[in-house]
PAVEX-315757 format. One record per residue: x, y, z of N, C-alpha, C in turn. Coordinates in Angstrom, 2 decimals, m for minus. Layout:
# PAVEX-315757
site n.X X n.Y Y n.Z Z ca.X X ca.Y Y ca.Z Z c.X X c.Y Y c.Z Z
...
This chain:
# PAVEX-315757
site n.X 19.43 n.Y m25.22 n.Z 16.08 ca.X 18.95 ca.Y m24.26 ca.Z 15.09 c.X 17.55 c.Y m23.81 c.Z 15.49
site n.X 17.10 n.Y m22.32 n.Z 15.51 ca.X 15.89 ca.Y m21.84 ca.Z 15.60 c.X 15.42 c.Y m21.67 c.Z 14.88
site n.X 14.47 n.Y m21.34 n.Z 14.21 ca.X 13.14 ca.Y m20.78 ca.Z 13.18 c.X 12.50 c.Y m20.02 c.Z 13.86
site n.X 12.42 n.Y m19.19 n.Z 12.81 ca.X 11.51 ca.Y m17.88 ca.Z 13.79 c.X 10.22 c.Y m17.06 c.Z 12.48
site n.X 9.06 n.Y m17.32 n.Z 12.52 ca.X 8.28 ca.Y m16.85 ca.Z 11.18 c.X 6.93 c.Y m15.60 c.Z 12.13
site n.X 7.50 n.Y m14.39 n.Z 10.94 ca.X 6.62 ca.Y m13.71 ca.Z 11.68 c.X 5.86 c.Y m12.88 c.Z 10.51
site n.X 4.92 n.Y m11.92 n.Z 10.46 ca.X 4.43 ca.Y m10.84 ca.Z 9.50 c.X 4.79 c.Y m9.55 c.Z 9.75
site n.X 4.35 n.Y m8.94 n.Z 8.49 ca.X 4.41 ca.Y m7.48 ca.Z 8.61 c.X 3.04 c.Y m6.98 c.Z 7.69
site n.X 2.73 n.Y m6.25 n.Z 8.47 ca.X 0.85 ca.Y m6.17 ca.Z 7.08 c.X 1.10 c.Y m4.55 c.Z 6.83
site n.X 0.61 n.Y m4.20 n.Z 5.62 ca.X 0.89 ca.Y m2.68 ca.Z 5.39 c.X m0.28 c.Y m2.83 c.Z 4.11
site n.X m1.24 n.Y m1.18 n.Z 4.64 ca.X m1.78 ca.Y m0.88 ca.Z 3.40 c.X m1.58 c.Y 0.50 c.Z 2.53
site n.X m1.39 n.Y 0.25 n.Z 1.78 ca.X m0.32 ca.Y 0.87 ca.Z 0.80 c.X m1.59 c.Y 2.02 c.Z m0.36
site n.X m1.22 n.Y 3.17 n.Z m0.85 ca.X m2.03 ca.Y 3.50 ca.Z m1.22 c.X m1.92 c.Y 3.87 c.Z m3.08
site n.X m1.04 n.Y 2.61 n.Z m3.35 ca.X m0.72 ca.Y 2.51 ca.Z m4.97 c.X 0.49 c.Y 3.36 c.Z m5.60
site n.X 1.00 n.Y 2.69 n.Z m6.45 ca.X 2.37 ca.Y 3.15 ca.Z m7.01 c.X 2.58 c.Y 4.36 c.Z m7.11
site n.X 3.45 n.Y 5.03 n.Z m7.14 ca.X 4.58 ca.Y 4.14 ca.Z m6.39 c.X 4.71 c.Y 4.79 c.Z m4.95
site n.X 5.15 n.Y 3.66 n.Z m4.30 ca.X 4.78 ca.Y 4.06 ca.Z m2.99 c.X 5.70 c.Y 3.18 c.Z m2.00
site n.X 6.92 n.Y 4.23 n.Z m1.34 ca.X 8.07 ca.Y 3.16 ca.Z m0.89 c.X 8.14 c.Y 3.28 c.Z 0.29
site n.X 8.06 n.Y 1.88 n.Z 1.27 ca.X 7.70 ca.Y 1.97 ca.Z 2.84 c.X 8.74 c.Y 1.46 c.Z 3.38
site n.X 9.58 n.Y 2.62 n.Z 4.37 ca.X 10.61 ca.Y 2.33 ca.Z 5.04 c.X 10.17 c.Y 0.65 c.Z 6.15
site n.X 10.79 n.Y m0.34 n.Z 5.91 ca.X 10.18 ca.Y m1.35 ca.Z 6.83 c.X 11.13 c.Y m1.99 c.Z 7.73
site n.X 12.27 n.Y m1.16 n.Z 7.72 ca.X 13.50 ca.Y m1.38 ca.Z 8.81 c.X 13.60 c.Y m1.45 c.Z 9.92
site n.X 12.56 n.Y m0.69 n.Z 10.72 ca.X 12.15 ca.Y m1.32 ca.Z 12.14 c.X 11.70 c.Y m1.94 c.Z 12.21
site n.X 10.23 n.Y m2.40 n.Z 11.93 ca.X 9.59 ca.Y m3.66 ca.Z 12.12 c.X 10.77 c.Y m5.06 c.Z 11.94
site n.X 11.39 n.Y m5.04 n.Z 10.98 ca.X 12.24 ca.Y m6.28 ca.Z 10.57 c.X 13.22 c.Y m6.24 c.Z 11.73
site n.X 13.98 n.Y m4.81 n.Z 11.89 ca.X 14.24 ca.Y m5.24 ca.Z 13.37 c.X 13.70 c.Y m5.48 c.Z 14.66
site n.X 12.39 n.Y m5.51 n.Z 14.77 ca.X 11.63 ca.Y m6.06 ca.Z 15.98 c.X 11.49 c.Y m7.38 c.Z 15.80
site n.X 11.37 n.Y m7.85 n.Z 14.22 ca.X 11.30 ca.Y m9.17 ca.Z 14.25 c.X 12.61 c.Y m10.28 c.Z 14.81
site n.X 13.88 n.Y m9.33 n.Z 14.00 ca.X 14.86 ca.Y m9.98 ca.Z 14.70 c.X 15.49 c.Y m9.96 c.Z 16.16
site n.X 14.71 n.Y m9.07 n.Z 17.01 ca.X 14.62 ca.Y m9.38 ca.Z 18.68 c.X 13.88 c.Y m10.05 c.Z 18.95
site n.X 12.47 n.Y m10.09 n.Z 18.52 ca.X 11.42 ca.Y m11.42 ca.Z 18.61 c.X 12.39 c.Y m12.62 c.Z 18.64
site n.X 12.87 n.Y m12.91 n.Z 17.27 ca.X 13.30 ca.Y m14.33 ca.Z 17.51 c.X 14.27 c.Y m14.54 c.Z 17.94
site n.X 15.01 n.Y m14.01 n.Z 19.09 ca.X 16.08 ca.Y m14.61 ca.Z 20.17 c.X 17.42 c.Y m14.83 c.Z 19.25
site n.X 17.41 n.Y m14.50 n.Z 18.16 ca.X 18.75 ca.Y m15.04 ca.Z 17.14 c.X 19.66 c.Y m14.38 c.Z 17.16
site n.X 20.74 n.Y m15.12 n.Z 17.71 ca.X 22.29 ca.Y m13.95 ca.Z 17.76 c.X 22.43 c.Y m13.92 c.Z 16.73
site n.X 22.92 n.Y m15.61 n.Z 15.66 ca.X 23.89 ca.Y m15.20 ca.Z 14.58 c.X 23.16 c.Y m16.17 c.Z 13.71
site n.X 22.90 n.Y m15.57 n.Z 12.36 ca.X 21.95 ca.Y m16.25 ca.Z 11.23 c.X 21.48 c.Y m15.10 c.Z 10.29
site n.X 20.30 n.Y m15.65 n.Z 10.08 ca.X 19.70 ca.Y m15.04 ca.Z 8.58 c.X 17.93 c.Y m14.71 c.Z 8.97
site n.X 17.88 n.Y m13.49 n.Z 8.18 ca.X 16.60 ca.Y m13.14 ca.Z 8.17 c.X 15.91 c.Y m12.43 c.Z 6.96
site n.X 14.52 n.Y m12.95 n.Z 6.32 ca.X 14.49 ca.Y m13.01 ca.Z 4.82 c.X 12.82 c.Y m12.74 c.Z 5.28
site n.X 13.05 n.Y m11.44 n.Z 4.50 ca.X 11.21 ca.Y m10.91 ca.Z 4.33 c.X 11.27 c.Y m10.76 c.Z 2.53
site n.X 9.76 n.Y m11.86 n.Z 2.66 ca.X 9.30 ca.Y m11.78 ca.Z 1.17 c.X 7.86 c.Y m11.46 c.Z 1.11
site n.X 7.96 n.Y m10.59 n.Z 0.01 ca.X 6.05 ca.Y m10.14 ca.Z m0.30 c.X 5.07 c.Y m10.88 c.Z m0.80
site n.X 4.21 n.Y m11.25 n.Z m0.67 ca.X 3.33 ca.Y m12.60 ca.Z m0.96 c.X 2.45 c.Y m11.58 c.Z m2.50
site n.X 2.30 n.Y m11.56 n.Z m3.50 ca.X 2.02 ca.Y m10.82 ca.Z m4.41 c.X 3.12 c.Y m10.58 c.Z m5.59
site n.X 2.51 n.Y m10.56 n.Z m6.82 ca.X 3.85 ca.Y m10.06 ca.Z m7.73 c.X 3.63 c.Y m8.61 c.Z m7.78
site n.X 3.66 n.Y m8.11 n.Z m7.46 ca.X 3.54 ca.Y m6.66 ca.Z m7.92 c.X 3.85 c.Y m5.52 c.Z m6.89
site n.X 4.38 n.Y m6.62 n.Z m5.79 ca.X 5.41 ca.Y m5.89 ca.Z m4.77 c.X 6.77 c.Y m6.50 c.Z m4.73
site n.X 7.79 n.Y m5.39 n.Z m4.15 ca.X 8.61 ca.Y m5.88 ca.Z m4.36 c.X 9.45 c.Y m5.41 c.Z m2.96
site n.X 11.14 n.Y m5.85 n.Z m2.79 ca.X 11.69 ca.Y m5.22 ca.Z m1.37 c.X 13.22 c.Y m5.02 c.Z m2.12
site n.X 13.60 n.Y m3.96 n.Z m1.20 ca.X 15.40 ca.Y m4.15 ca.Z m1.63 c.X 15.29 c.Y m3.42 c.Z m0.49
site n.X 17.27 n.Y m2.49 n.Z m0.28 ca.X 17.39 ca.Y m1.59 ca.Z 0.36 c.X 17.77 c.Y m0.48 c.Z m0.65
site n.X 17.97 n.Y 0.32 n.Z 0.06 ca.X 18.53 ca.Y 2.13 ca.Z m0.49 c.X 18.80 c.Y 2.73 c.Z 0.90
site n.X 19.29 n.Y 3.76 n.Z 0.40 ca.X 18.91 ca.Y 5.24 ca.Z 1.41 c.X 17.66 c.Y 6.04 c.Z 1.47
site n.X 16.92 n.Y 5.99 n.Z 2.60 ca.X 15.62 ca.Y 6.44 ca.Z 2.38 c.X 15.69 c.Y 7.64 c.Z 2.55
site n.X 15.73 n.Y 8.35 n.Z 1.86 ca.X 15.54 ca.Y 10.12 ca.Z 1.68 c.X 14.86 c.Y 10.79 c.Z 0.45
site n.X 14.75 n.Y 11.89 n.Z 0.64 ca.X 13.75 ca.Y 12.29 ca.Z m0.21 c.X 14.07 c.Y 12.39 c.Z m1.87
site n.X 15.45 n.Y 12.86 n.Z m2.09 ca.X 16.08 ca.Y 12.78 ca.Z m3.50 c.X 15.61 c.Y 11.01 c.Z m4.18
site n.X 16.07 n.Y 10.27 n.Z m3.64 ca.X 16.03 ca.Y 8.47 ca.Z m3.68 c.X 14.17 c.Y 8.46 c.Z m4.05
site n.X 13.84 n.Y 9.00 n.Z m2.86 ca.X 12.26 ca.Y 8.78 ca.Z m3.24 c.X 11.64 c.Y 9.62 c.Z m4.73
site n.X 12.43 n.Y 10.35 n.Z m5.05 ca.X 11.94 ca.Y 10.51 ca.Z m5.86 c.X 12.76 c.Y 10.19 c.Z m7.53
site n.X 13.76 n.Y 10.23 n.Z m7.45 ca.X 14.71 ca.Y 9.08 ca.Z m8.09 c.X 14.57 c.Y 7.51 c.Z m9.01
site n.X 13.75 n.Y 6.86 n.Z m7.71 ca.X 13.65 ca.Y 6.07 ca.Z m7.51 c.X 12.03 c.Y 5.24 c.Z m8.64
site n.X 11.19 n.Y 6.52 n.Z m8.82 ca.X 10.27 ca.Y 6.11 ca.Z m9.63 c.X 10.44 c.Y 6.57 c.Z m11.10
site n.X 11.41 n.Y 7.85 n.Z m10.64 ca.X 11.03 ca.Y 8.21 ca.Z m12.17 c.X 12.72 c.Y 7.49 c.Z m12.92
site n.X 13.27 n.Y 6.38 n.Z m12.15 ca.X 14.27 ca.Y 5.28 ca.Z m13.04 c.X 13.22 c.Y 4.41 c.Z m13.77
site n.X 12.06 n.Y 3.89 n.Z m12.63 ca.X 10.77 ca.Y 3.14 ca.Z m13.13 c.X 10.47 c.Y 3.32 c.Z m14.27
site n.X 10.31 n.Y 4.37 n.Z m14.62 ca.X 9.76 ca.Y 4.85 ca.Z m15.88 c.X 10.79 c.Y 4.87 c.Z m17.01
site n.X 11.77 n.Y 5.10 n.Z m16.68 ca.X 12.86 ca.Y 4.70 ca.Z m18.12 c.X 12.84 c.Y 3.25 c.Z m18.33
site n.X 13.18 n.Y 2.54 n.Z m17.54 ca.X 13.16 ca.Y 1.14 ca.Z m17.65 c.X 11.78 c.Y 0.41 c.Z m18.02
site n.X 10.50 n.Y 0.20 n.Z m17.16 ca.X 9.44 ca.Y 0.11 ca.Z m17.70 c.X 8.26 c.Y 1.51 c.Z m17.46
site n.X 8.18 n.Y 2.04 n.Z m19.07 ca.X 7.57 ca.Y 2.69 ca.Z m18.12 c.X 5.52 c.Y 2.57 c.Z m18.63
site n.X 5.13 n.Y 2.73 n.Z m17.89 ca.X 3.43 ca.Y 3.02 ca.Z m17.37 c.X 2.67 c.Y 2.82 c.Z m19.05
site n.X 3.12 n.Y 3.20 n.Z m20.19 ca.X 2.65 ca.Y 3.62 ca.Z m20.90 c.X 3.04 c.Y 2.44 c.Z m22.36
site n.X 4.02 n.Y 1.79 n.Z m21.88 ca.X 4.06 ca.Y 0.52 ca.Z m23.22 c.X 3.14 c.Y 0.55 c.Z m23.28
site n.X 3.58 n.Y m0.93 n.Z m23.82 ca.X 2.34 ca.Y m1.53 ca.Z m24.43 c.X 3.13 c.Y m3.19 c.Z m23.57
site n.X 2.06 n.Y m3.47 n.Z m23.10 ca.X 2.19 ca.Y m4.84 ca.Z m22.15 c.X 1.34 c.Y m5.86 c.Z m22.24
site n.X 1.66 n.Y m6.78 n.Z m22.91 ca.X 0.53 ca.Y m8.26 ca.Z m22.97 c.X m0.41 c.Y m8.22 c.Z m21.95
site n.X 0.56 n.Y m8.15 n.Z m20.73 ca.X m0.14 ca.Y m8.24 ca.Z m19.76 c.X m1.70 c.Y m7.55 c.Z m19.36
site n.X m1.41 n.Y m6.46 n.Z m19.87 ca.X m2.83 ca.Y m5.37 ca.Z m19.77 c.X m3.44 c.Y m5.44 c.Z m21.04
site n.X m3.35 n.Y m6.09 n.Z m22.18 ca.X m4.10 ca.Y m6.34 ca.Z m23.13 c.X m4.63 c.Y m7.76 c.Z m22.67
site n.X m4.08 n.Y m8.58 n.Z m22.04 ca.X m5.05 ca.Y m10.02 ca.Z m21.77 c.X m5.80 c.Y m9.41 c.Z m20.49
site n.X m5.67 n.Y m8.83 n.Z m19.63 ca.X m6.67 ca.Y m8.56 ca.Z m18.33 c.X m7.06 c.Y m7.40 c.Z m18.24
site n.X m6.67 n.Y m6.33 n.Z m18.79 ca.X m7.20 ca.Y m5.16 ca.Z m18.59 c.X m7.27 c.Y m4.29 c.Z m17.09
site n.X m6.25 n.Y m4.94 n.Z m17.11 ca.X m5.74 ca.Y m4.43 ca.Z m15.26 c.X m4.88 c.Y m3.13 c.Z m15.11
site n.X m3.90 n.Y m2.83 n.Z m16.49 ca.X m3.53 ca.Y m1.38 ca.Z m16.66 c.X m2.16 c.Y m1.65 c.Z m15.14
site n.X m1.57 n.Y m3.05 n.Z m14.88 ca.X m0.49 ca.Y m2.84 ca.Z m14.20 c.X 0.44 c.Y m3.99 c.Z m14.82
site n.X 0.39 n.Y m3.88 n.Z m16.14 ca.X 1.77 ca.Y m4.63 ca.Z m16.80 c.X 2.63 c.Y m4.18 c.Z m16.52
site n.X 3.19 n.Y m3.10 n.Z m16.36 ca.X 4.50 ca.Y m2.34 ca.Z m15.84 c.X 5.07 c.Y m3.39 c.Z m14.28
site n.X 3.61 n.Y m2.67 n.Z m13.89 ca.X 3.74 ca.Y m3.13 ca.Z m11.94 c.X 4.58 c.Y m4.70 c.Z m12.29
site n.X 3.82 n.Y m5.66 n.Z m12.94 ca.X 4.53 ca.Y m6.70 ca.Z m12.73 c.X 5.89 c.Y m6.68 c.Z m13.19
site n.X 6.12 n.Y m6.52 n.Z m14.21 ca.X 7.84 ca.Y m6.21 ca.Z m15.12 c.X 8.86 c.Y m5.89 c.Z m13.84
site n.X 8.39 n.Y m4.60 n.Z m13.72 ca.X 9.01 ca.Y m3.33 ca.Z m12.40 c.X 9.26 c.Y m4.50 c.Z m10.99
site n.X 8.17 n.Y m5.39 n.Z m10.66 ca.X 8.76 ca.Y m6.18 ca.Z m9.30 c.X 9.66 c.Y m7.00 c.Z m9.88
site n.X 9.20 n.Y m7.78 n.Z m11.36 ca.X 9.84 ca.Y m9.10 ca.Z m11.26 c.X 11.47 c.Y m8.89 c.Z m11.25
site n.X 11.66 n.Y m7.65 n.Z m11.70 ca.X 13.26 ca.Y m6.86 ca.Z m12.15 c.X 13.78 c.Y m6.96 c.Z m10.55
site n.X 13.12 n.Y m6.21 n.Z m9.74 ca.X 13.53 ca.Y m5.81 ca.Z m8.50 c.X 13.08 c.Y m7.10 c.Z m7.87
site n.X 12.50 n.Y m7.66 n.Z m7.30 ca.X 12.46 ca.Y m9.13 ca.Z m6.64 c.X 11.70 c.Y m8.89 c.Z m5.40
site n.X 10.94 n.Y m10.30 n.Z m5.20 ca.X 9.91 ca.Y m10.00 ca.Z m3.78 c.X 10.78 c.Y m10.44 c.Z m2.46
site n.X 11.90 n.Y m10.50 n.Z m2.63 ca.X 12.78 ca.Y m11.02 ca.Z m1.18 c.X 14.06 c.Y m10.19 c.Z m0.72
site n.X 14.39 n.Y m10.06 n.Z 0.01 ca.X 15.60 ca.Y m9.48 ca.Z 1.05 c.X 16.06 c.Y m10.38 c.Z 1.73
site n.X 17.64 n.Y m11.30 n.Z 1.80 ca.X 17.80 ca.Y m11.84 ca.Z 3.13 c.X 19.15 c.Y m11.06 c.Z 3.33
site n.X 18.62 n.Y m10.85 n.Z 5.12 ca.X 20.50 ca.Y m9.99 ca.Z 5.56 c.X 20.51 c.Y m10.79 c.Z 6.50
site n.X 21.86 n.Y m10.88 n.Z 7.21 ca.X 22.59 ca.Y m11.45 ca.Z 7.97 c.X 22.12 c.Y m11.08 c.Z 9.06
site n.X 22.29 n.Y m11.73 n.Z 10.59 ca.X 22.10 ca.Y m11.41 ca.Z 11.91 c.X 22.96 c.Y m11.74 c.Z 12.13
site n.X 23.89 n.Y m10.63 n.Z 13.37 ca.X 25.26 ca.Y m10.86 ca.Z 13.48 c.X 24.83 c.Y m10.14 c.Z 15.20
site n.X 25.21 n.Y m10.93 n.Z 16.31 ca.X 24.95 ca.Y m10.71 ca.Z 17.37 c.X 24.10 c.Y m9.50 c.Z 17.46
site n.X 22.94 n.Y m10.56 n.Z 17.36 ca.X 21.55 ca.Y m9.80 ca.Z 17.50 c.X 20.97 c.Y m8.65 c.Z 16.45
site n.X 22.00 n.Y m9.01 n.Z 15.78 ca.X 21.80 ca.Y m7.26 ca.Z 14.86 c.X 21.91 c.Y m7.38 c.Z 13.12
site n.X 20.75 n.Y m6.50 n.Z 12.85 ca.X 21.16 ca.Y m6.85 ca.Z 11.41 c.X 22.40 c.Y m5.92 c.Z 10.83
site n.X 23.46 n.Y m6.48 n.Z 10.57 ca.X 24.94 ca.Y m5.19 ca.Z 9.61 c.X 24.24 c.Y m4.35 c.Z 8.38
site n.X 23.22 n.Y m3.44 n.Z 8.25 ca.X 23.29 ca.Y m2.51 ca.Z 7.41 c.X 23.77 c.Y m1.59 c.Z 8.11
site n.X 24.10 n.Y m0.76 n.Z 6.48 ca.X 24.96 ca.Y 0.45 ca.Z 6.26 c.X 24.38 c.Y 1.15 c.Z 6.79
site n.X 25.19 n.Y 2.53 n.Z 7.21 ca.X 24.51 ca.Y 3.78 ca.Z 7.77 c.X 23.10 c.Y 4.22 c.Z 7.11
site n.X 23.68 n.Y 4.10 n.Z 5.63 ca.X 22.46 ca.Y 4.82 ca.Z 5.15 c.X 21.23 c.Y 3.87 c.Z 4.58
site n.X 21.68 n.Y 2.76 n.Z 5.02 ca.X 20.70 ca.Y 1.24 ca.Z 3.98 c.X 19.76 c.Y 1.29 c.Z 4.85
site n.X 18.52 n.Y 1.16 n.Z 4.45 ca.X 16.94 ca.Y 0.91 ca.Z 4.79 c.X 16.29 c.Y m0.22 c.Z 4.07
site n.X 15.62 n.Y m1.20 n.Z 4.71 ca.X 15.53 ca.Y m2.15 ca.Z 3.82 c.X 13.41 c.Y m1.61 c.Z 3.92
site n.X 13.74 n.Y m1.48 n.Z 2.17 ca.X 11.99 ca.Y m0.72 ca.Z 1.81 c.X 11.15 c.Y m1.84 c.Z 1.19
site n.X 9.67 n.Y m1.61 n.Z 1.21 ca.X 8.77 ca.Y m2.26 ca.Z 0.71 c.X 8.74 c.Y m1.69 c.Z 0.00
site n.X 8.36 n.Y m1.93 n.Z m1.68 ca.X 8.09 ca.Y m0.93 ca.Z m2.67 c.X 6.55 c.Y m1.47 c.Z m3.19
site n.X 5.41 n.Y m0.40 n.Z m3.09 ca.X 4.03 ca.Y m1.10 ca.Z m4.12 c.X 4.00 c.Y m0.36 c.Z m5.24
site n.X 4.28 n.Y m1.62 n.Z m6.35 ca.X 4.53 ca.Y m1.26 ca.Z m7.42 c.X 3.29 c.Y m1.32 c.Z m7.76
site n.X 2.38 n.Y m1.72 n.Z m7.29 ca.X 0.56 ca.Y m1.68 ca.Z m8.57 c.X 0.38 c.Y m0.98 c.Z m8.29
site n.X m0.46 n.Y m0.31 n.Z m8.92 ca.X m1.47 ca.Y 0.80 ca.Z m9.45 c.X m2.71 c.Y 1.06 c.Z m9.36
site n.X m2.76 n.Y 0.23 n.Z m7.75 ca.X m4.17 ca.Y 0.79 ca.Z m7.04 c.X m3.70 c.Y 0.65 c.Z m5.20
site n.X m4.38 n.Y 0.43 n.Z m4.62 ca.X m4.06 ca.Y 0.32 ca.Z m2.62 c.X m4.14 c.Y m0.78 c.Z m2.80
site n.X m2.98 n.Y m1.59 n.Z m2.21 ca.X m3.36 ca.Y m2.64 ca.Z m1.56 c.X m2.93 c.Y m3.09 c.Z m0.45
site n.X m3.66 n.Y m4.37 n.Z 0.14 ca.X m3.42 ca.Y m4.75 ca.Z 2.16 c.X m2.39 c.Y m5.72 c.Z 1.37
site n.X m1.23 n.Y m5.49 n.Z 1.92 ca.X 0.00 ca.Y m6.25 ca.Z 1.55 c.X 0.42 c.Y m6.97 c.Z 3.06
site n.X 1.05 n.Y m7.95 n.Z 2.12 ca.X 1.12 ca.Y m9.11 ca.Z 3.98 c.X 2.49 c.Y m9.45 c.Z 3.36
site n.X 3.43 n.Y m8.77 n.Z 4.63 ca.X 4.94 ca.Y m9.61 ca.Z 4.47 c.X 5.28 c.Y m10.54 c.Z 4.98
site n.X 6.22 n.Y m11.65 n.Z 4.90 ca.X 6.02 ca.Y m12.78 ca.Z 5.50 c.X 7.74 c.Y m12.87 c.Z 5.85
site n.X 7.82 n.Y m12.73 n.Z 7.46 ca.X 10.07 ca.Y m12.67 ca.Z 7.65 c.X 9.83 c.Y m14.40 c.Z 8.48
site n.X 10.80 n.Y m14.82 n.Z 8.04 ca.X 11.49 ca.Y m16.07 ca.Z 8.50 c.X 13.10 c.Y m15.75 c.Z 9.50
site n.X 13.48 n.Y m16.26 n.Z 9.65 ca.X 14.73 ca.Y m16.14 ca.Z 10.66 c.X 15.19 c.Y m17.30 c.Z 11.15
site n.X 16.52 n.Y m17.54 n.Z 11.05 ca.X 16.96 ca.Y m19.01 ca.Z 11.05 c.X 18.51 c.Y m18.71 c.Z 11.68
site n.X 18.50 n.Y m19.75 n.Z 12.70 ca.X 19.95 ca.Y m19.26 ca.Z 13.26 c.X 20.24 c.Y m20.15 c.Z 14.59
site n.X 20.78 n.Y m19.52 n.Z 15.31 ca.X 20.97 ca.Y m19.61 ca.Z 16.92 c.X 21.70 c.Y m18.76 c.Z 17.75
């Protein structure tokens, strides 16, 4: 069995703001020599989050203003009444969507769909230096 732990650093210039990160993750999985296994990038922060989609421009824009039906910007959030940080949403919005991705490595390759992109999403509501952290496990 191998282990393979690598980064991805991105600075992001506040919500919403969705970063195609599908190459890098596949450079990571040629980095680590892994025919057949698993590879899992998670965002170190609550207030980012990862999935896939289709990255195109309809989706990108789709994609925030669902944000806003579901949580949107303007509740009312404990969260921003105890800190005054004005990103109660941001947290709600990741914890829904989740800070991890793991896909399969299947001779050398990750199996997404034609149209699947696996995205970083920064859900807060200012820039931030975001540090991804991919693992890879296999042989």
């Amino acid at each position: 069995m191998v282990t393979y732990s690598g980064r991805i650093s991105l600075k992001t210039k506040g919500e919403p703001e969705i970063v195609d990160i599908t190459g890098e993750v596949e450079g990571h999985v040629k980095s680590s020599g892994i025919k057949s296994g698993l590879i899992t990038v998670f965002v170190t922060g609550s207030t980012g989050a990862i999935t896939t989609l289709e990255y195109e421009p309809g989706l990108l824009k789709d994609l925030p203003a669902a944000f806003e039906r579901f949580a949107p910007k303007e509740a009312v959030y404990e969260h921003h009444l105890r800190w005054q940080d004005g990103n109660g949403h941001s947290h709600v919005r990741a914890a829904i969507i989740g800070p991890s991705i793991t896909v399969p490595i299947i001779d050398s390759r990750m199996p997404l769909g034609t149209w699947q992109q696996i995205v970083f999403l920064e859900l807060d509501n200012r820039p931030r230096q975001r540090t991804l952290i991919v693992q890879a496990m296999g042989e």
